[in-house]
mmJSON file of the N, C-alpha and C atoms, coordinates in Angstrom:
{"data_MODEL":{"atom_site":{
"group_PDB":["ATOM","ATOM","ATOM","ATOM","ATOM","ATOM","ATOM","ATOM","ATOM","ATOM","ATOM","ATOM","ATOM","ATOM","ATOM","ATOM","ATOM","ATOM","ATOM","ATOM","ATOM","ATOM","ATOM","ATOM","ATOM","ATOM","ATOM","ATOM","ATOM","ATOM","ATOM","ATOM","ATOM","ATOM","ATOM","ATOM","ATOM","ATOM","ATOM","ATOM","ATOM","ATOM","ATOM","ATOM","ATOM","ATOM","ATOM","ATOM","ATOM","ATOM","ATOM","ATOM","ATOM","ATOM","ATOM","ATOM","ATOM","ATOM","ATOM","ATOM","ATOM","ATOM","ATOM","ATOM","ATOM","ATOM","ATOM","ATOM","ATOM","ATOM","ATOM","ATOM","ATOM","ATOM","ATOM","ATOM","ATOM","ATOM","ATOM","ATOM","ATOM","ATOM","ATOM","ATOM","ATOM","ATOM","ATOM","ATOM","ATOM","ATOM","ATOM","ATOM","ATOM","ATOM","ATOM","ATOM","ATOM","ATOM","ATOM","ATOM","ATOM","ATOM","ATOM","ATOM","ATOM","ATOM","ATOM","ATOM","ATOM","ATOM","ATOM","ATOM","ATOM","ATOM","ATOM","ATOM","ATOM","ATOM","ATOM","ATOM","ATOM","ATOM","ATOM","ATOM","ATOM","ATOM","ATOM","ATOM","ATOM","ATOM","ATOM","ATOM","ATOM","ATOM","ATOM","ATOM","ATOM","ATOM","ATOM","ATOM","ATOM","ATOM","ATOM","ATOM","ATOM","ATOM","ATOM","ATOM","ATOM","ATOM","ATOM","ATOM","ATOM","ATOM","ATOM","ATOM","ATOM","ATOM","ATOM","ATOM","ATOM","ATOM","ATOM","ATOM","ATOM","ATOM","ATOM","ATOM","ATOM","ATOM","ATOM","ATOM","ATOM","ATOM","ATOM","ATOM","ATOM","ATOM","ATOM","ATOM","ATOM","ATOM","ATOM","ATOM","ATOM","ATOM","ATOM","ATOM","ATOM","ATOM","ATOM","ATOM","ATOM","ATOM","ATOM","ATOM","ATOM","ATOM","ATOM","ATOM","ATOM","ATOM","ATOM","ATOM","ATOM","ATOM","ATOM","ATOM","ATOM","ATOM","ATOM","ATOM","ATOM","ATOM","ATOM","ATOM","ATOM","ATOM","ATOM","ATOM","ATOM","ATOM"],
"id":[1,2,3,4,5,6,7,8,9,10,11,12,13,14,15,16,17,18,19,20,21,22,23,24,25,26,27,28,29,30,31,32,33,34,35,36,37,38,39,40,41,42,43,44,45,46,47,48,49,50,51,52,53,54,55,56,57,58,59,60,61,62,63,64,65,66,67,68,69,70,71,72,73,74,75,76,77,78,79,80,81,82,83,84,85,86,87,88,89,90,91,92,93,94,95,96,97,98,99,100,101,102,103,104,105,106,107,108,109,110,111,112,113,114,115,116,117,118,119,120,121,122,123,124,125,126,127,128,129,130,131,132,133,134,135,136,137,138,139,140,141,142,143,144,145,146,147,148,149,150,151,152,153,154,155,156,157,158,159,160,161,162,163,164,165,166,167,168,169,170,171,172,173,174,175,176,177,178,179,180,181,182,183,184,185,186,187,188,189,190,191,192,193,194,195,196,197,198,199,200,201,202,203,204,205,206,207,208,209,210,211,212,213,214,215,216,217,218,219,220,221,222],
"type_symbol":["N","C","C","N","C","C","N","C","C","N","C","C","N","C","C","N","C","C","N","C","C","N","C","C","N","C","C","N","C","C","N","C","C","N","C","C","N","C","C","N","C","C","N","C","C","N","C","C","N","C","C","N","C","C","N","C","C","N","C","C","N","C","C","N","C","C","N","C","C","N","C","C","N","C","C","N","C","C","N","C","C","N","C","C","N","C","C","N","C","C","N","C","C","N","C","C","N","C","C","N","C","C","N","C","C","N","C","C","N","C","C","N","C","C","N","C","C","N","C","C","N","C","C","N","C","C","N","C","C","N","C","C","N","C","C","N","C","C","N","C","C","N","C","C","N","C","C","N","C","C","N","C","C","N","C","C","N","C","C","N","C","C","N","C","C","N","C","C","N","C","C","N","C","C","N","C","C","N","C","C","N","C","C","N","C","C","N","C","C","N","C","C","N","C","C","N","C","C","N","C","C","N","C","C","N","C","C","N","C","C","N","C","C","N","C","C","N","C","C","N","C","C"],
"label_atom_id":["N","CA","C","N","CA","C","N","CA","C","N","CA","C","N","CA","C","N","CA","C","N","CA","C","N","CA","C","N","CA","C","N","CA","C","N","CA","C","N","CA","C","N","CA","C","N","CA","C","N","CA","C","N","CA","C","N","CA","C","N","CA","C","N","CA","C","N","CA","C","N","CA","C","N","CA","C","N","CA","C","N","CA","C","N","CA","C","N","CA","C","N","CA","C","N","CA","C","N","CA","C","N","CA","C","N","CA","C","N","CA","C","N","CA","C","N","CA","C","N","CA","C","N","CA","C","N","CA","C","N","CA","C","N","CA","C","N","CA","C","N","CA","C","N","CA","C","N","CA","C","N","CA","C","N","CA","C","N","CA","C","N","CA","C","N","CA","C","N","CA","C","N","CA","C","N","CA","C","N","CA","C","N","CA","C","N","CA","C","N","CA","C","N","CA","C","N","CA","C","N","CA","C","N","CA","C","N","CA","C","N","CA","C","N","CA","C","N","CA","C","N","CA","C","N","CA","C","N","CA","C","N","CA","C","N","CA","C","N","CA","C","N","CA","C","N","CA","C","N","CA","C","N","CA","C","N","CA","C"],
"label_alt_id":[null,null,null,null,null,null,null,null,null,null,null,null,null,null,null,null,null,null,null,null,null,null,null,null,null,null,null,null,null,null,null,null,null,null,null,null,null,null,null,null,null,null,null,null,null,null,null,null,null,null,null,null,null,null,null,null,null,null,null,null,null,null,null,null,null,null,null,null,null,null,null,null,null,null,null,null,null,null,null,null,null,null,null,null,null,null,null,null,null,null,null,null,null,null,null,null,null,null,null,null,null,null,null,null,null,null,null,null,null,null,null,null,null,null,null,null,null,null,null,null,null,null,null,null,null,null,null,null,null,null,null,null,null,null,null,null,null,null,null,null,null,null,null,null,null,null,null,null,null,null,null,null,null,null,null,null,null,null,null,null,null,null,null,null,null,null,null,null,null,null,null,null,null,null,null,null,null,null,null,null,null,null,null,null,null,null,null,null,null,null,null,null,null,null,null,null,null,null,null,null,null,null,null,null,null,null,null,null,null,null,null,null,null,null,null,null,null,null,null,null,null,null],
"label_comp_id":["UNK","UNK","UNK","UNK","UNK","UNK","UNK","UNK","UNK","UNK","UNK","UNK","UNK","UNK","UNK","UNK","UNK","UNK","UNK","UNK","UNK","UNK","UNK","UNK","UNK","UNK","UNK","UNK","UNK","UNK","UNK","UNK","UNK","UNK","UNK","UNK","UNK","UNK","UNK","UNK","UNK","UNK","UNK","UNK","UNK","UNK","UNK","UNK","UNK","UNK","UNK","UNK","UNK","UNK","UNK","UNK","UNK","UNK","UNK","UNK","UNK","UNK","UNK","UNK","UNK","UNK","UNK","UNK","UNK","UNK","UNK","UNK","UNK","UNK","UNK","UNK","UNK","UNK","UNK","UNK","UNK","UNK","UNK","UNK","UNK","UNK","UNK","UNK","UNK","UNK","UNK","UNK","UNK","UNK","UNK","UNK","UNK","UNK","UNK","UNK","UNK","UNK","UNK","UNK","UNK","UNK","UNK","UNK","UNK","UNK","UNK","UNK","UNK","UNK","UNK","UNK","UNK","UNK","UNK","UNK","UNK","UNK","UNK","UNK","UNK","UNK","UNK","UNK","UNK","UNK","UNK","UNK","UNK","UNK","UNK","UNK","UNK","UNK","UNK","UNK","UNK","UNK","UNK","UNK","UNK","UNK","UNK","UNK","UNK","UNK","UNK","UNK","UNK","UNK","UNK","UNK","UNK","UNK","UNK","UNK","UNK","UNK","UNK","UNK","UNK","UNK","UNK","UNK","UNK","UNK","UNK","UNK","UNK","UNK","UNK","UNK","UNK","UNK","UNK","UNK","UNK","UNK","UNK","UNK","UNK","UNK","UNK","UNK","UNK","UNK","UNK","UNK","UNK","UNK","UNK","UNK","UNK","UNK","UNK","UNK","UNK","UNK","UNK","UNK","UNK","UNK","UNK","UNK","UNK","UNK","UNK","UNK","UNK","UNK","UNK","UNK","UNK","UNK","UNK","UNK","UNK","UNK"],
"label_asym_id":["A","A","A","A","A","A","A","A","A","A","A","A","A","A","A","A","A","A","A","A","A","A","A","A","A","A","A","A","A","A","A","A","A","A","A","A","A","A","A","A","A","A","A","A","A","A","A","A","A","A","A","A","A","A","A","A","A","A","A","A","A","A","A","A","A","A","A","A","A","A","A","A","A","A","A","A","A","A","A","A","A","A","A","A","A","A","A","A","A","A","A","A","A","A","A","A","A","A","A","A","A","A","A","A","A","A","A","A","A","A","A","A","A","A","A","A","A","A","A","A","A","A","A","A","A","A","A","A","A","A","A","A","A","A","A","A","A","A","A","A","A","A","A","A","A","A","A","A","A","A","A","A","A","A","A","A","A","A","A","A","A","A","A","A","A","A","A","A","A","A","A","A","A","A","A","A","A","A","A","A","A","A","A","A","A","A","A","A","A","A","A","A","A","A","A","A","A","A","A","A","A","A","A","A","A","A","A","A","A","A","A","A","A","A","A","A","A","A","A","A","A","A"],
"label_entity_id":["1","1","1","1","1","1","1","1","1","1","1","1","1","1","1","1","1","1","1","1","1","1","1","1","1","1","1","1","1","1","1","1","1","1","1","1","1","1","1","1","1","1","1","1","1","1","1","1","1","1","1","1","1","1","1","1","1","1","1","1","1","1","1","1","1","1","1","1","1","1","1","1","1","1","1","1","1","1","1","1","1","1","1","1","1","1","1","1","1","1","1","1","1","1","1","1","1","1","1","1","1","1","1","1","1","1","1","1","1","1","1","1","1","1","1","1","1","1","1","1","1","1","1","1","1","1","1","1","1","1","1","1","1","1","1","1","1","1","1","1","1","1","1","1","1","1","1","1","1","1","1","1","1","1","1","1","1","1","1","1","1","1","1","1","1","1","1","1","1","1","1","1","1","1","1","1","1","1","1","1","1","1","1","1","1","1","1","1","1","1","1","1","1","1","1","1","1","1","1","1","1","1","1","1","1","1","1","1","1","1","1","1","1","1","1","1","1","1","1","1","1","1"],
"label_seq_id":[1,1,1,2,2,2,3,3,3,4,4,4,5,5,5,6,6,6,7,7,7,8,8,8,9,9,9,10,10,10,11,11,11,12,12,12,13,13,13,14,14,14,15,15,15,16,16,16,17,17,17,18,18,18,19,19,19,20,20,20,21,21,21,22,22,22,23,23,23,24,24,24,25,25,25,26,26,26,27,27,27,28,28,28,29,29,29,30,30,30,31,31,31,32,32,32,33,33,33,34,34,34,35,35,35,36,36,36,37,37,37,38,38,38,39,39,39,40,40,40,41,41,41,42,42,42,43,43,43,44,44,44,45,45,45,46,46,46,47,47,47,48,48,48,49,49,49,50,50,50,51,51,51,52,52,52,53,53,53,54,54,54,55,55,55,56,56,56,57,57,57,58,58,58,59,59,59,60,60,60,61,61,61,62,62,62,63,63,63,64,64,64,65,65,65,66,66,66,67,67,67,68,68,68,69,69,69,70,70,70,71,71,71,72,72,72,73,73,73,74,74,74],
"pdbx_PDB_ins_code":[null,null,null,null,null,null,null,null,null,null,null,null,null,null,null,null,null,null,null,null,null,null,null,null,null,null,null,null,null,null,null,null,null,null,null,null,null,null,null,null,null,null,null,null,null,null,null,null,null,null,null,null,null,null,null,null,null,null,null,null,null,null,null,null,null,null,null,null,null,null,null,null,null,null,null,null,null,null,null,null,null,null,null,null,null,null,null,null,null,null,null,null,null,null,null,null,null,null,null,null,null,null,null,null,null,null,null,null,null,null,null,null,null,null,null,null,null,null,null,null,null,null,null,null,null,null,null,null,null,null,null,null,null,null,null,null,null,null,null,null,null,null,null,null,null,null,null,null,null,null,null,null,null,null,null,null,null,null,null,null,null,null,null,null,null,null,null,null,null,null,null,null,null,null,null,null,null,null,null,null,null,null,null,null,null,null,null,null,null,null,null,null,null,null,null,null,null,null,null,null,null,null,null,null,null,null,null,null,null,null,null,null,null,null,null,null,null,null,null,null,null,null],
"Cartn_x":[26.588,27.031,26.016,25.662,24.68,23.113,23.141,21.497,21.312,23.042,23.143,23.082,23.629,23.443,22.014,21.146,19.638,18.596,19.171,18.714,19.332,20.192,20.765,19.607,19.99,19.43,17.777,16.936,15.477,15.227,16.109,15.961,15.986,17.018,17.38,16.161,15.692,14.358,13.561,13.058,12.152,11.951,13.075,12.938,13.095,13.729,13.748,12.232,11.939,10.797,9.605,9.375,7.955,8.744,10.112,10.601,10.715,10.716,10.525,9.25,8.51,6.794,6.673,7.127,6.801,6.785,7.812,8.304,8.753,9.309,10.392,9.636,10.468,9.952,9.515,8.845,8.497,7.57,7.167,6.003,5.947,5.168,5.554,4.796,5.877,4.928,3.498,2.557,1.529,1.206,0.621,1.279,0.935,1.23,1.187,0.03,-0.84,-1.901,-1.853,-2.47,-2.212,-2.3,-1.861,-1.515,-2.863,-3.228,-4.843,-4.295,-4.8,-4.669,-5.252,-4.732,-4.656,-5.717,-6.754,-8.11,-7.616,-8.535,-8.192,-9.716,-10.109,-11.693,-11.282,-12.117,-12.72,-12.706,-12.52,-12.728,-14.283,-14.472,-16.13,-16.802,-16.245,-17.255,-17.175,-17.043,-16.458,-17.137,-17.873,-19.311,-18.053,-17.097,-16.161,-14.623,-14.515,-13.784,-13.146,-11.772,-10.626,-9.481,-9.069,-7.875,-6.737,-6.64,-5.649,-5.798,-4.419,-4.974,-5.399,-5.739,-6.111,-7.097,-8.691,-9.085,-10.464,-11.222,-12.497,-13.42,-14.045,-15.031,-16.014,-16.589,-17.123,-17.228,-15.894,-15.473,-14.464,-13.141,-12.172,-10.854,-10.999,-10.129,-9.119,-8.127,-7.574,-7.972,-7.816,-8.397,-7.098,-7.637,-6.704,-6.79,-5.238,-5.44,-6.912,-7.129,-8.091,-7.395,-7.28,-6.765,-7.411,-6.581,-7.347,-7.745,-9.26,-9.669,-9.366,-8.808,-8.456,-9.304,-8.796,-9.77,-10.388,-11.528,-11.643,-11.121,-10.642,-10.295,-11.084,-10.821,-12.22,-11.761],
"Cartn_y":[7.925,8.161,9.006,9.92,11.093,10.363,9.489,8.694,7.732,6.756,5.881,6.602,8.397,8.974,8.886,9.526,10.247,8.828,7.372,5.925,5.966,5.84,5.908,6.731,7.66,9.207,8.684,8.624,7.969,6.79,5.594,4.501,4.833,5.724,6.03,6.72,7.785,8.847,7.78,6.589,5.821,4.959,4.417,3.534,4.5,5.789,6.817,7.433,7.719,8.714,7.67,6.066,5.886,5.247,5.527,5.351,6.263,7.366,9.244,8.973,8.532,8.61,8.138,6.896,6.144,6.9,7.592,8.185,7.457,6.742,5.568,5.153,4.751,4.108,5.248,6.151,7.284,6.894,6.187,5.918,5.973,6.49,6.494,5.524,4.354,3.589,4.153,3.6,3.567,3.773,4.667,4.998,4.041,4.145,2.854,2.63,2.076,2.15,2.73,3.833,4.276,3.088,3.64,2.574,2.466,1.457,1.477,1.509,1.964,2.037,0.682,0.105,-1.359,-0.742,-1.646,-1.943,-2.669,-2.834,-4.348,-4.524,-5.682,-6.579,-7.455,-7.504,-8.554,-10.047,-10.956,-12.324,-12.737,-12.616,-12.93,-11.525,-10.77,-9.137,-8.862,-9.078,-8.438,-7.419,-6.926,-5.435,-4.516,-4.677,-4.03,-3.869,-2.394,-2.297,-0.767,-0.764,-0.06,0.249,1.897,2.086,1.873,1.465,0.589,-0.449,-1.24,-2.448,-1.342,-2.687,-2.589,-3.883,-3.402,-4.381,-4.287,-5.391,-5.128,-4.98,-3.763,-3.238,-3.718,-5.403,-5.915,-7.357,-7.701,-8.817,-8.546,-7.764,-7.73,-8.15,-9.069,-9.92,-8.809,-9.282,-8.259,-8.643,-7.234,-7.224,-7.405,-8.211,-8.823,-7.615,-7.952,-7.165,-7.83,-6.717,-7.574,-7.474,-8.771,-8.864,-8.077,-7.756,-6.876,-8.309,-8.131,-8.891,-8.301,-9.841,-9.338,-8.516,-7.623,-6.908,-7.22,-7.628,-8.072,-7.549,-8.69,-7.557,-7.222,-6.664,-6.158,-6.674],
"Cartn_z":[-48.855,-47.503,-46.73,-47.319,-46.693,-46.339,-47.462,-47.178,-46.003,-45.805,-44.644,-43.198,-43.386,-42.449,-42.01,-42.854,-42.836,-42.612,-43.101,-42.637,-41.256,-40.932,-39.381,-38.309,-38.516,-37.466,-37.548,-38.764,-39.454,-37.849,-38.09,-36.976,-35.914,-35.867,-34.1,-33.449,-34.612,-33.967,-33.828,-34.712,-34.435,-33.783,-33.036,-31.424,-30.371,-30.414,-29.103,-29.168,-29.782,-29.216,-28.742,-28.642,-27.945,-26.43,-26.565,-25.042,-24.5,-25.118,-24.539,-23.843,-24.922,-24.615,-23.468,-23.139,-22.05,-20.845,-20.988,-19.72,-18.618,-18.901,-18.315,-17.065,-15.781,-15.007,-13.513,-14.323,-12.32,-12.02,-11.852,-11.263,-9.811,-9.067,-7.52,-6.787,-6.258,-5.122,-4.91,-4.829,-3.339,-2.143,-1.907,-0.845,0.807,2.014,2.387,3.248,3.633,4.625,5.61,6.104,7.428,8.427,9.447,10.876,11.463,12.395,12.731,13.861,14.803,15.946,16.757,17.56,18.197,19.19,19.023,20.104,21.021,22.304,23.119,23.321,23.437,23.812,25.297,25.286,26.495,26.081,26.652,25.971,26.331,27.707,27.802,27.647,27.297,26.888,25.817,24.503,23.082,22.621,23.332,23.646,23.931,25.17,25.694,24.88,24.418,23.415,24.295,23.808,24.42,23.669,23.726,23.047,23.413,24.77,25.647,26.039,26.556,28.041,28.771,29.408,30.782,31.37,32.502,33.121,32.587,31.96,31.828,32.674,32.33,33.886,34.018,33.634,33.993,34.412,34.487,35.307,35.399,35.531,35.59,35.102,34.161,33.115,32.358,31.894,31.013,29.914,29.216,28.032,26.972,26.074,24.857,23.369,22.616,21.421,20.456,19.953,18.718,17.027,16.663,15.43,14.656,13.48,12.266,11.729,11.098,10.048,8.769,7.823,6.205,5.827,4.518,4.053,2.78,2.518,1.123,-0.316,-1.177,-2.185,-3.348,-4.222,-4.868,-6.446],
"occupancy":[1.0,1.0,1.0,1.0,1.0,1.0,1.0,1.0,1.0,1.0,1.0,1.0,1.0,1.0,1.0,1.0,1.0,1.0,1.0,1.0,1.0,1.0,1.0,1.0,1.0,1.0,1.0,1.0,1.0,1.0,1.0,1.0,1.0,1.0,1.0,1.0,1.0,1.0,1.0,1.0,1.0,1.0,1.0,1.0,1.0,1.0,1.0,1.0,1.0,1.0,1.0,1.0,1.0,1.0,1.0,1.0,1.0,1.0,1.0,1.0,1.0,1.0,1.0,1.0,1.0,1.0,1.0,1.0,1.0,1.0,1.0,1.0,1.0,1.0,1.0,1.0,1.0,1.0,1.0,1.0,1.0,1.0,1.0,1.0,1.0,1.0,1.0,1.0,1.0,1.0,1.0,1.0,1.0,1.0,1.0,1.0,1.0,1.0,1.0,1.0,1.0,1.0,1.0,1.0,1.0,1.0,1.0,1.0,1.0,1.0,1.0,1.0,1.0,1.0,1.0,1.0,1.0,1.0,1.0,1.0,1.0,1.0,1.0,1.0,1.0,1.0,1.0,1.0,1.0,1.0,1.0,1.0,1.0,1.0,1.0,1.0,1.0,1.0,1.0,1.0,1.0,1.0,1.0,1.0,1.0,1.0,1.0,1.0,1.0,1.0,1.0,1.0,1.0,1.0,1.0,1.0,1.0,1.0,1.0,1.0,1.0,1.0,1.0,1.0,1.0,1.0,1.0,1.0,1.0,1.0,1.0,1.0,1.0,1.0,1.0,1.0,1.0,1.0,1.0,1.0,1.0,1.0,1.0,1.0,1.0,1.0,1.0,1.0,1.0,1.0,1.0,1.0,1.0,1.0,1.0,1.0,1.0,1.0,1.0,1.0,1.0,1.0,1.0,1.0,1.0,1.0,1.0,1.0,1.0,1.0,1.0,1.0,1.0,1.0,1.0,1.0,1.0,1.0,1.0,1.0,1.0,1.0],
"B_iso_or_equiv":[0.0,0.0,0.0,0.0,0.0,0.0,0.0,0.0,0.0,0.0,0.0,0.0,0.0,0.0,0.0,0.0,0.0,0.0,0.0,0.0,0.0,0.0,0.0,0.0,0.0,0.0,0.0,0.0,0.0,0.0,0.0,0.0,0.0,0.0,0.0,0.0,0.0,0.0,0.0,0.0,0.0,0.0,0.0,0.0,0.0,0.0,0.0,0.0,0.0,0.0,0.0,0.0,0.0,0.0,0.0,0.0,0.0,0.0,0.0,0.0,0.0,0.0,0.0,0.0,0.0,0.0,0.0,0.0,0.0,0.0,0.0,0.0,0.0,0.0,0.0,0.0,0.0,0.0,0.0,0.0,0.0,0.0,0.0,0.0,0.0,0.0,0.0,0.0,0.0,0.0,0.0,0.0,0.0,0.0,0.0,0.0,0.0,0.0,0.0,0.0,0.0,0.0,0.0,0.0,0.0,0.0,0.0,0.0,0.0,0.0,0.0,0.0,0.0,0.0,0.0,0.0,0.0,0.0,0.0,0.0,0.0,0.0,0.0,0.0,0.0,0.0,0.0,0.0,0.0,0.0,0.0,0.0,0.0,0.0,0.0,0.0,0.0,0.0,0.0,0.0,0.0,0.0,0.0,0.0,0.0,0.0,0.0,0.0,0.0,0.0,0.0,0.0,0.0,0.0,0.0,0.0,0.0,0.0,0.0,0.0,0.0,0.0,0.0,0.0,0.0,0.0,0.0,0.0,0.0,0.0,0.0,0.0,0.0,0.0,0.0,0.0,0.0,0.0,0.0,0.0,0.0,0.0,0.0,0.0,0.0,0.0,0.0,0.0,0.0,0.0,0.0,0.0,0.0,0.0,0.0,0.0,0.0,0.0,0.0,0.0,0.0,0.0,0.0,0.0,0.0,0.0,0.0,0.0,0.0,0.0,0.0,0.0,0.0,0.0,0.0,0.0,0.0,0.0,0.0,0.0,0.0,0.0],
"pdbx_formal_charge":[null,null,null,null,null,null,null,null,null,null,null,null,null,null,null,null,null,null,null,null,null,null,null,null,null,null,null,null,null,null,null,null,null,null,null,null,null,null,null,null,null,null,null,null,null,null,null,null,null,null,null,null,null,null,null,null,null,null,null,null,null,null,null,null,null,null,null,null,null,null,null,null,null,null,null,null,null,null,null,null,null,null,null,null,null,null,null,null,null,null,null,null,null,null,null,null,null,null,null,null,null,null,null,null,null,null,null,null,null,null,null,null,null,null,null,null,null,null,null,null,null,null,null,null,null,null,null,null,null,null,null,null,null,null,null,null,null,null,null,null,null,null,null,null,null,null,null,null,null,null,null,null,null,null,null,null,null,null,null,null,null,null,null,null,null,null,null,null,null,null,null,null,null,null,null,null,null,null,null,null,null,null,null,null,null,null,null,null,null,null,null,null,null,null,null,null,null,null,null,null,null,null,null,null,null,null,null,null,null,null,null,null,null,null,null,null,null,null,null,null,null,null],
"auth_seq_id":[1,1,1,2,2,2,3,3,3,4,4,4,5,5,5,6,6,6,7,7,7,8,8,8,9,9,9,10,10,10,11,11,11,12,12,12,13,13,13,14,14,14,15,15,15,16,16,16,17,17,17,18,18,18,19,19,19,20,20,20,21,21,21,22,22,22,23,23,23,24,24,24,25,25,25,26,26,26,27,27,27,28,28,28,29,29,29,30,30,30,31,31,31,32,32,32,33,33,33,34,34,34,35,35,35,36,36,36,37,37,37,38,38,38,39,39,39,40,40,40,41,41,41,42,42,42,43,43,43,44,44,44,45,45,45,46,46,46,47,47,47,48,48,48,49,49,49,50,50,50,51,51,51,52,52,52,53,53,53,54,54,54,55,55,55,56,56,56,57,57,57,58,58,58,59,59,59,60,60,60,61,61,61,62,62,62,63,63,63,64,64,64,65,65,65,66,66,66,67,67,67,68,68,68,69,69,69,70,70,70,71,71,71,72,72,72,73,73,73,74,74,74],
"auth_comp_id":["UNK","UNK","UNK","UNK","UNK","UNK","UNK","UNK","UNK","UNK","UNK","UNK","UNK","UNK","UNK","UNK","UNK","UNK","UNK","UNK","UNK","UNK","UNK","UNK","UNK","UNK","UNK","UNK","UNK","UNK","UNK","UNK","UNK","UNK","UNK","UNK","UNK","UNK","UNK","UNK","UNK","UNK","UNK","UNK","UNK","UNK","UNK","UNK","UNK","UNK","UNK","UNK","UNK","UNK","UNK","UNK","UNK","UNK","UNK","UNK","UNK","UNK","UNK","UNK","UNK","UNK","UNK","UNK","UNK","UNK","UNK","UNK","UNK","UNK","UNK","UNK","UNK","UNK","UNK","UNK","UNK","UNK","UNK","UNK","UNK","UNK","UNK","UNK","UNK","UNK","UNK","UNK","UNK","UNK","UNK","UNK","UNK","UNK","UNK","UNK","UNK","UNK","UNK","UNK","UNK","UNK","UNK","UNK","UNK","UNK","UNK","UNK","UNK","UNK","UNK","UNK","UNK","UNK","UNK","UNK","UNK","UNK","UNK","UNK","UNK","UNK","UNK","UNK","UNK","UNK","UNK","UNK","UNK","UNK","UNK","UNK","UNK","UNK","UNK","UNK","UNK","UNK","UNK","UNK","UNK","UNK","UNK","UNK","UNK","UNK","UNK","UNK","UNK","UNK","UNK","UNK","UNK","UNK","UNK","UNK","UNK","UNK","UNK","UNK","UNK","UNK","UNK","UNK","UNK","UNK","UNK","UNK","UNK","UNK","UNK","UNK","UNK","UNK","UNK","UNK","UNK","UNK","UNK","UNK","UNK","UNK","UNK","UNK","UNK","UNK","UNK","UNK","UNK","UNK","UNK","UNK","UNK","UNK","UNK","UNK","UNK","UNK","UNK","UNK","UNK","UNK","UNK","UNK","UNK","UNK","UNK","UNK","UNK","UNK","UNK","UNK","UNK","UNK","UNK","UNK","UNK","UNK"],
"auth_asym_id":["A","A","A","A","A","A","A","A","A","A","A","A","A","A","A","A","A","A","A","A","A","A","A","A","A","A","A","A","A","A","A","A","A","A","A","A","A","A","A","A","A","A","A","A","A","A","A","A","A","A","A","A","A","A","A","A","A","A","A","A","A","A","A","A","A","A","A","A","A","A","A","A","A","A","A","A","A","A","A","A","A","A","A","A","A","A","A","A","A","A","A","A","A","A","A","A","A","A","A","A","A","A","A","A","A","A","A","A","A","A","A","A","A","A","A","A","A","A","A","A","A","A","A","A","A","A","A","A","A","A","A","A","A","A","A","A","A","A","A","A","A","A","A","A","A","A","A","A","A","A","A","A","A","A","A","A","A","A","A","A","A","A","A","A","A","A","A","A","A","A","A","A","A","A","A","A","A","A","A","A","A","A","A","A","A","A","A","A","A","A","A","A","A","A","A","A","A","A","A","A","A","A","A","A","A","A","A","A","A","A","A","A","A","A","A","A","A","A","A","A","A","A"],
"auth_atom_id":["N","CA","C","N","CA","C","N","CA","C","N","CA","C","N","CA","C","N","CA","C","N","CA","C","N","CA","C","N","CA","C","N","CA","C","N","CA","C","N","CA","C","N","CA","C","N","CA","C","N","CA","C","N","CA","C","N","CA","C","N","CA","C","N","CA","C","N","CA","C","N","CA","C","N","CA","C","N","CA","C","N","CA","C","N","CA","C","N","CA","C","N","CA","C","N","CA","C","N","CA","C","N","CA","C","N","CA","C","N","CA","C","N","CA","C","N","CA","C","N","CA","C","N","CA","C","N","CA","C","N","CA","C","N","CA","C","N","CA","C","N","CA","C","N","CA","C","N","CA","C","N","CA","C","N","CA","C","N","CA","C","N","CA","C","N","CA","C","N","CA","C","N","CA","C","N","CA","C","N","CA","C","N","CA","C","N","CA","C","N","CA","C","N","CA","C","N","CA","C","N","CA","C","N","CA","C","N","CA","C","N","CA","C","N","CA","C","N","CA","C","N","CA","C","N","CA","C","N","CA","C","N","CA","C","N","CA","C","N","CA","C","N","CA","C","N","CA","C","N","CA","C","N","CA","C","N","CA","C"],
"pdbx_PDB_model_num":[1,1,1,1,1,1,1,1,1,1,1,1,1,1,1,1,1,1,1,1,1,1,1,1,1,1,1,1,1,1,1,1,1,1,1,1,1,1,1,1,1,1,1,1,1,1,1,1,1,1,1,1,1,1,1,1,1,1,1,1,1,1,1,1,1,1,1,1,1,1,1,1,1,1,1,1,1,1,1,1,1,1,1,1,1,1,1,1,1,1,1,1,1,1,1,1,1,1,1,1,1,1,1,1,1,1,1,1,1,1,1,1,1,1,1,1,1,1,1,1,1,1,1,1,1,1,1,1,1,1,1,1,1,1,1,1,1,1,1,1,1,1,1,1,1,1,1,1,1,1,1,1,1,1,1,1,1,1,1,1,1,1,1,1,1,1,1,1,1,1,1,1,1,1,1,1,1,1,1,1,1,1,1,1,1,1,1,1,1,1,1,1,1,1,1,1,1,1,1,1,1,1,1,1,1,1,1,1,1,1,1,1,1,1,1,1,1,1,1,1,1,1]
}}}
């Protein structure tokens, strides 16, 4: 009886402790890309770059958002 104990408790220590080890699941997200701040361009000026709308000061057109280009991955 005493040995099925000391076989019992033997198994139990030996599947708990490399899930101790693991240290289960904390892992903390990633954290998230900062925000980019939205440019605007010119369509016939793309020289002409802006942290707002508005009018391009060299023909007067409004100026459009500029897409983010993907970022390569590595």
């Amino acid at each position: 009886m005493k040995s099925n104990l000391l076989l019992t408790l033997a198994a139990a220590f030996a599947f708990a402790v490399p899930a101790i080890a693991q240290g289960g699941n904390d892992a903390k997200p990633a954290p998230a890309a900062s925000p980019v701040a939205q440019k605007y361009t010119c369509p016939m000026h793309p020289e002409v770059i802006s942290d707002k709308p508005g009018k391009c000061p060299k023909c007067g057109m409004n100026l459009v958002p500029v897409k983010a280009s993907p970022t390569p991955k590595k």
